[in-house]
Structures are given as structure tokens and as C-alpha cells.
C-alpha positions as a Markdown table, in Angstrom:
| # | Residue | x | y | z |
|---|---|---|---|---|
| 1 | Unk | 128.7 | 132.3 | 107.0 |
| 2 | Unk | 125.6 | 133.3 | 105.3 |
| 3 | Unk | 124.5 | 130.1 | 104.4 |
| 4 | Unk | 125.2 | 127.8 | 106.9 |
| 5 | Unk | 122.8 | 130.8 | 108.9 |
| 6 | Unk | 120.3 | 129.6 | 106.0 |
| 7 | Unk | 120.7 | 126.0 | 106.2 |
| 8 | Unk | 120.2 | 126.7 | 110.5 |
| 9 | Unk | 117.0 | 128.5 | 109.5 |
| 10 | Unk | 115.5 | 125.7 | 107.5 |
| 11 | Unk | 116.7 | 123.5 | 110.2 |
| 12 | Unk | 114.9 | 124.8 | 113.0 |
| 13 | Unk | 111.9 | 125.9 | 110.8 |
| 14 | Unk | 111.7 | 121.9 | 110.4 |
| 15 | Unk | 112.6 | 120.7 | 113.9 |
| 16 | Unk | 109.9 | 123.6 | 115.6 |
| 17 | Unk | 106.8 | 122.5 | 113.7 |
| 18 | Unk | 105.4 | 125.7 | 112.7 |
| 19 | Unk | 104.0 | 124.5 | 109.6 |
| 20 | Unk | 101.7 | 121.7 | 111.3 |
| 21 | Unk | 104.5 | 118.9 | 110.1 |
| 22 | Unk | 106.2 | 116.3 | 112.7 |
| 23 | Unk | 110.0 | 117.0 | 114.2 |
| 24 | Unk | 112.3 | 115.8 | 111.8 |
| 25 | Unk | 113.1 | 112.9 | 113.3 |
| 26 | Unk | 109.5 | 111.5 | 114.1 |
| 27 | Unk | 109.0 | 112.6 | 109.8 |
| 28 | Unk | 111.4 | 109.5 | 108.6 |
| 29 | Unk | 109.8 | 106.1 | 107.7 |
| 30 | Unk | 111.2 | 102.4 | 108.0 |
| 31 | Unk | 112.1 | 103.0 | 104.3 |
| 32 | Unk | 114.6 | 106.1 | 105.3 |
| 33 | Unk | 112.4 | 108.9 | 102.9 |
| 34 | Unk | 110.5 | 111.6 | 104.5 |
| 35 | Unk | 106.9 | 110.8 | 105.4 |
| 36 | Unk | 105.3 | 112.9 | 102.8 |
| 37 | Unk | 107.4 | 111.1 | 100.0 |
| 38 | Unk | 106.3 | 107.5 | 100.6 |
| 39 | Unk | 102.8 | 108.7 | 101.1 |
| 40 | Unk | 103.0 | 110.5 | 98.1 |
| 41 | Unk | 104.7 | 107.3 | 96.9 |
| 42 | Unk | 101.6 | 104.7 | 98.3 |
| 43 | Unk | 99.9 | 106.4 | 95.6 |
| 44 | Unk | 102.0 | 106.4 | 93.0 |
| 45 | Unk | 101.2 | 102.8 | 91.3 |
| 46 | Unk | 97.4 | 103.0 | 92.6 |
| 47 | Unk | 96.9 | 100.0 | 95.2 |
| 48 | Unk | 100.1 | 98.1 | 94.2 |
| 49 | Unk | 102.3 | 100.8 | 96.3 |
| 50 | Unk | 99.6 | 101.2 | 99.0 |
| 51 | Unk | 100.1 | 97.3 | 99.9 |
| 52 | Unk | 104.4 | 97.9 | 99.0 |
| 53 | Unk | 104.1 | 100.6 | 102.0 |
| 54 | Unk | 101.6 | 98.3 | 104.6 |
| 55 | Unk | 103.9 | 95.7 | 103.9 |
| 56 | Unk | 106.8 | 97.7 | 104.8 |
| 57 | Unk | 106.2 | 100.1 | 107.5 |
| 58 | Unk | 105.8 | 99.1 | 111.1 |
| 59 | Unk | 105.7 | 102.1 | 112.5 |
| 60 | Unk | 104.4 | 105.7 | 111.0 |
| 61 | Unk | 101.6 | 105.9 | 110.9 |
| 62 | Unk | 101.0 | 108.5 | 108.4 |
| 63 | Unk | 102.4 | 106.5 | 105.7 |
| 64 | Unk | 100.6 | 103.4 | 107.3 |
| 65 | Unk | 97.1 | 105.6 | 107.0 |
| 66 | Unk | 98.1 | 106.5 | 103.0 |
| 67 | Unk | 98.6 | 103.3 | 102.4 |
| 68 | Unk | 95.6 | 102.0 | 103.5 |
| 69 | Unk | 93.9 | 104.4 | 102.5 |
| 70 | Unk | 95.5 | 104.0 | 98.7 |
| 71 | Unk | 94.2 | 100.2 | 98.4 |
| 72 | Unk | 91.0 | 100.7 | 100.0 |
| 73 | Unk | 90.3 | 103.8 | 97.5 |
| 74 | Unk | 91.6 | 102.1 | 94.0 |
| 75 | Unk | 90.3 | 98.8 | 94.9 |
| 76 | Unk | 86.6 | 100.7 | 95.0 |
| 77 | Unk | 87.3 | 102.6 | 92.2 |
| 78 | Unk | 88.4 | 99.7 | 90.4 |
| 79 | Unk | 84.9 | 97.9 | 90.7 |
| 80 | Unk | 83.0 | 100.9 | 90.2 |
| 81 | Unk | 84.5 | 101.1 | 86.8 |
| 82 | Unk | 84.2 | 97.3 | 86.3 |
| 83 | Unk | 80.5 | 97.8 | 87.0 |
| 84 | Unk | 79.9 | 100.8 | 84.5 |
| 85 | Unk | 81.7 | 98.6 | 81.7 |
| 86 | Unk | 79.2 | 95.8 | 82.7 |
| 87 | Unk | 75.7 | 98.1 | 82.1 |
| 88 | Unk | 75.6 | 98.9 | 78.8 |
| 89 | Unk | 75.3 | 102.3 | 77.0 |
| 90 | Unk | 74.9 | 104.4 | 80.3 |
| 91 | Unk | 77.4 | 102.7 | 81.8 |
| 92 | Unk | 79.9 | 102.9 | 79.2 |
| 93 | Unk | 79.1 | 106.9 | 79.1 |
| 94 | Unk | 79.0 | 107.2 | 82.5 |
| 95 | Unk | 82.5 | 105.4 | 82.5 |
| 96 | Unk | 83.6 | 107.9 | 80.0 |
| 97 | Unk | 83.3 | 110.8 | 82.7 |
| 98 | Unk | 84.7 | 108.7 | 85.7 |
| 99 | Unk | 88.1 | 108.0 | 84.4 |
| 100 | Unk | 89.0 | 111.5 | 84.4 |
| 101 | Unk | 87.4 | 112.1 | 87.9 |
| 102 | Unk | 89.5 | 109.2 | 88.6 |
| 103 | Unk | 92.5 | 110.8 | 87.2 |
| 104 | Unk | 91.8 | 114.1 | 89.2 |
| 105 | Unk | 91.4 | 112.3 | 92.2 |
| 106 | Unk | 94.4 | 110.8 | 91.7 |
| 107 | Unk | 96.7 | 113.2 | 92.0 |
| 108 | Unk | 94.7 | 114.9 | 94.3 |
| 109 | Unk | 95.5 | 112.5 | 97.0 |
| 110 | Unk | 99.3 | 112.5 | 96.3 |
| 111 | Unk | 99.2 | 116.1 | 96.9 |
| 112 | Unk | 97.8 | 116.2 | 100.3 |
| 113 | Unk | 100.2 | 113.4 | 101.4 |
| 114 | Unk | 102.9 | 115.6 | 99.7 |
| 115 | Unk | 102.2 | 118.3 | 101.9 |
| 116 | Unk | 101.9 | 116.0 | 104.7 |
| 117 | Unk | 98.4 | 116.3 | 105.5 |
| 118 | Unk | 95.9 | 113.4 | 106.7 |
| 119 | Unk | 93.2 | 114.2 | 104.5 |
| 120 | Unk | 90.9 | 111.3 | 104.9 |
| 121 | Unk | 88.1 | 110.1 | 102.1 |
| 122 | Unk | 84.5 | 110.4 | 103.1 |
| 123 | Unk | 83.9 | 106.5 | 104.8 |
| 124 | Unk | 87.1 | 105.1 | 103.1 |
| 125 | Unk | 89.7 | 107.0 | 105.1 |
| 126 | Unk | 87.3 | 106.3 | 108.2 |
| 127 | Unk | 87.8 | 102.6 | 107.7 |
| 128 | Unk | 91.6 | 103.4 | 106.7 |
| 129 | Unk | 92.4 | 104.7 | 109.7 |
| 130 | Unk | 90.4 | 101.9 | 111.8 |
| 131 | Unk | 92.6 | 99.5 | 110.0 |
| 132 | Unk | 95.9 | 101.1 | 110.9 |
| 133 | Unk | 95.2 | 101.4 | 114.6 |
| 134 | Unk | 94.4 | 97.2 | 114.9 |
């Protein structure tokens, strides 16, 4: 009797909101996880899972938003780096010191998603979230 009051709890915890997150049944995806797991996910593989997720979901758009918001952010950090290799001897230092910012970011962003938040990346989650809404 003591746990099914438990599992109740955790229930209605979920379903009332109180910790910012969507009702339970608006949180599920066309993929059948939880929205913070496939935006954690459209991270994952840097833009390769971000265009997996556009492709796939029609409808959420908070995994639509991470997704987006995944390509658009490794696909600029991807030429950013391809410059810095380009220029030499500053660039290749420089490059040194933006892989592991890269790396921080990284998982950074799968965080937030994790804990279902819509953090949004100065100008690239602004032209993110544009895209979604077309």
C-alpha cells in the first residue's frame, strides 16, 4: 500500500506541473520517449540527430526547437573550426582552445534539454525557434 501511495505521488507530481515541465501526456514525442530524452538525444551525434529528430517529429515542439537548434549550432561550429585550421599558427592555437569549449558546450546543451528547459543560444536559438514555427 505504501508504494503504490509513492508511485500516486510521482504521478501527480508529473501530471500537476509544479516543476515548470508539460502534463505527461503533452511530454511524449512522435518517437514514444519523453520530450527531454529525444532533446537530449538531437544532441547526442551533433547535427546528424538534430536533422534524425526534424525529420521525425511533426508535432512537439520542444524536441522540434532542439533539433533545430542542434544543426544550426554544430553546423556553425563546424566552420568555425574549419576556418581556424585554415589560418595558420593562430588559428591552429586558437583551435587548440575551441575544441574543448566545444566539448563543454556540448554537453551543456544536452543538459538543459534533459531537464526540459528551452534554453535558446544567443542568435542561433532565435533563428531555431523561427524555423520551427514556419
Amino acid at each position: 500500500m505504501n508504494s503504490d501511495k509513492h508511485v500516486k505521488e510521482q504521478n501527480v507530481f508529473k501530471e500537476t506541473g509544479d516543476n515548470g515541465q508539460l502534463n505527461s501526456a503533452e511530454n511524449k514525442t512522435s518517437s514514444g520517449l519523453e520530450q527531454n530524452i529525444a532533446g537530449l538525444l538531437c544532441y547526442s551525434f551533433w547535427f546528424i540527430t538534430g536533422i534524425i529528430f526534424l525529420v521525425l517529429e511533426k508535432e512537439n515542439r520542444f524536441v522540434r526547437f532542439h533539433a533545430m537548434q542542434s544543426i544550426l549550432l554544430f553546423v556553425a561550429m563546424f566552420i568555425v573550426s574549419i576556418i581556424l585550421t585554415i589560418i595558420p599558427i593562430i588559428g591552429w592555437l586558437i583551435s587548440l582552445l575551441f575544441f574543448p569549449l566545444t566539448l563543454v558546450l556540448w554537453v551543456f546543451m544536452m543538459f538543459k534539454a534533459y531537464k526540459g528547459e528551452w534554453f535558446k543560444f544567443p542568435v542561433i536559438g532565435d533563428i531555431a525557434e523561427q524555423q520551427i514555427t514556419k
